[in-house]
C-alpha positions in Angstrom: 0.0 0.0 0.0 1.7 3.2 -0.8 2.7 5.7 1.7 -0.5 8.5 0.0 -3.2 5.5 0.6 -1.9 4.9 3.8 -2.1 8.2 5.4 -5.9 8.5 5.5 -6.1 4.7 7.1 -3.7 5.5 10.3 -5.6 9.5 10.5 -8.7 7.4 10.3 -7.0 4.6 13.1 -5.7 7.6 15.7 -9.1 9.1 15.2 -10.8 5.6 16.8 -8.1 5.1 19.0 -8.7 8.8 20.6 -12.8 8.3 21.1 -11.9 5.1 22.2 -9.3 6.7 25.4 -11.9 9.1 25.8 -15.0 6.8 26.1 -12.7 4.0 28.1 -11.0 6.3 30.2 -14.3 8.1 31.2 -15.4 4.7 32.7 -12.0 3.9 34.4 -12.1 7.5 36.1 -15.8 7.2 37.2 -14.8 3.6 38.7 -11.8 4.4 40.1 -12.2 7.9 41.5 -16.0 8.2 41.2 -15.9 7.9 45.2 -13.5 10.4 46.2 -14.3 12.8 43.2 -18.2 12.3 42.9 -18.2 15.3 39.9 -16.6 13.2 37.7 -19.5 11.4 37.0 -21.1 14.2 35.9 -18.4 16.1 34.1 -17.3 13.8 31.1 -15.7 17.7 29.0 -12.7 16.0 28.8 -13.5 13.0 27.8 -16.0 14.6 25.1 -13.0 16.3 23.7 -11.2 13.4 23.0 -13.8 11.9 21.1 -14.3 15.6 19.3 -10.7 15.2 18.5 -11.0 11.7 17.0 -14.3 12.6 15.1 -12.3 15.2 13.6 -9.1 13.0 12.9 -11.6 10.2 11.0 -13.3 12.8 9.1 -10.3 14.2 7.7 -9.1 11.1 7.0 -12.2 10.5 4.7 -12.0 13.7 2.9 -8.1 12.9 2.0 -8.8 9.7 1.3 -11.7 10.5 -1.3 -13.6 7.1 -2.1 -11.4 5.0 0.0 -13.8 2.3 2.1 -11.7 1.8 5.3 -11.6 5.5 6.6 -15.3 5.4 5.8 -15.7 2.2 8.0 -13.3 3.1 10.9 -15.5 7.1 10.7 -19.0 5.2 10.7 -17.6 3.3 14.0 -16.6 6.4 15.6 -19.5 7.9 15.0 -21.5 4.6 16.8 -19.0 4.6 19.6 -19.8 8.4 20.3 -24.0 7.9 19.7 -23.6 5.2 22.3 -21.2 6.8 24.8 -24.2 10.0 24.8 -26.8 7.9 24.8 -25.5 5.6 27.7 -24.3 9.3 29.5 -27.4 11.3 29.0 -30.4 8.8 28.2 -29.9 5.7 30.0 -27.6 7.2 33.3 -30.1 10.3 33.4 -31.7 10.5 36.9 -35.0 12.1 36.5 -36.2 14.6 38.3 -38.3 13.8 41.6 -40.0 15.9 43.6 -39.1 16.5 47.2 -40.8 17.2 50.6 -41.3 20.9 50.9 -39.2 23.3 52.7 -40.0 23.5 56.4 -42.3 19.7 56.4 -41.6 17.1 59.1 -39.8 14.3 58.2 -41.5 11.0 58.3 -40.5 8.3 61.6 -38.0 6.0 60.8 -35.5 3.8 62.9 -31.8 2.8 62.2 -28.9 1.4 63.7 -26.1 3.8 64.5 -22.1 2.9 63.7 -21.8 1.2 67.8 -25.5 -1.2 66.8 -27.4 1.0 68.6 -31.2 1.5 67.2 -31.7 5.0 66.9 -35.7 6.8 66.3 -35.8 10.3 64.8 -38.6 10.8 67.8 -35.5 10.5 70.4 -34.3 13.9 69.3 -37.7 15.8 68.9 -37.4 19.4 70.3 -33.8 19.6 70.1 -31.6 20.6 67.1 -30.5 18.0 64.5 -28.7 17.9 60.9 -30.1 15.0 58.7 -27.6 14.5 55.7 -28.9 12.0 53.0 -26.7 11.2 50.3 -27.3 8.6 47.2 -24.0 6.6 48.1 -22.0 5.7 45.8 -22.6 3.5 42.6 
């Protein structure tokens, strides 16, 4: 294959290769660090940018290449890999809205067992200040 039909091929290759670190590396981060560093679930700009970046390579790559069928291929796989990365970030990972109790409303009774076993009611601190925290843990 000479070196002018090549070119387009490896643009069209790095292109892949950089949605690929992008979508990959998003998942490795959010499993990794997704518990110290909750944001990051949220935040994926930088992983985005990668897959820009390799969009951009595999298109170039098929307009140099003119009518050449593998930069075609490896752009129509970039472009999957980046419909499924958004739809798996922003359709299926979407948490929909829920509404909340109102500002100032009681909270509802409940019981649980405090980090020494022992059971503790909301009831027991009635009348005296108190901070409830709730947090969705992580995933």
């Amino acid at each position: 294959m000479p070196d002018d039909h090549r070119r387009p091929v490896l643009l069209a290759v790095l292109g892949l290769v950089l949605a690929l670190v992008g979508i990959v590396g998003y998942f490795l981060v959010v499993f990794e660090l997704g518990g110290r560093l909750p944001g990051v679930r949220n935040e994926a700009i930088p992983n985005w940018l990668l897959v820009a970046l390799g969009l951009v390579l595999s298109t170039l790559a098929v307009v140099r290449a003119g009518r050449r069928l593998v930069p075609g291929v490896l752009l129509g796989a970039n472009v999957a890999l980046a419909a499924l990365f958004f739809v798996f970030l922003y359709v299926f990972a979407a948490v929909p809205a829920v509404a909340g109790p109102r500002v100032g409303a009681a909270a509802p009774a409940f019981t649980l067992v405090d980090e020494k076993g022992a059971t503790v009611r909301l009831e027991d601190f009635r009348g005296a200040p108190l901070l409830l925290v709730f947090y969705r843990g992580h995933w």
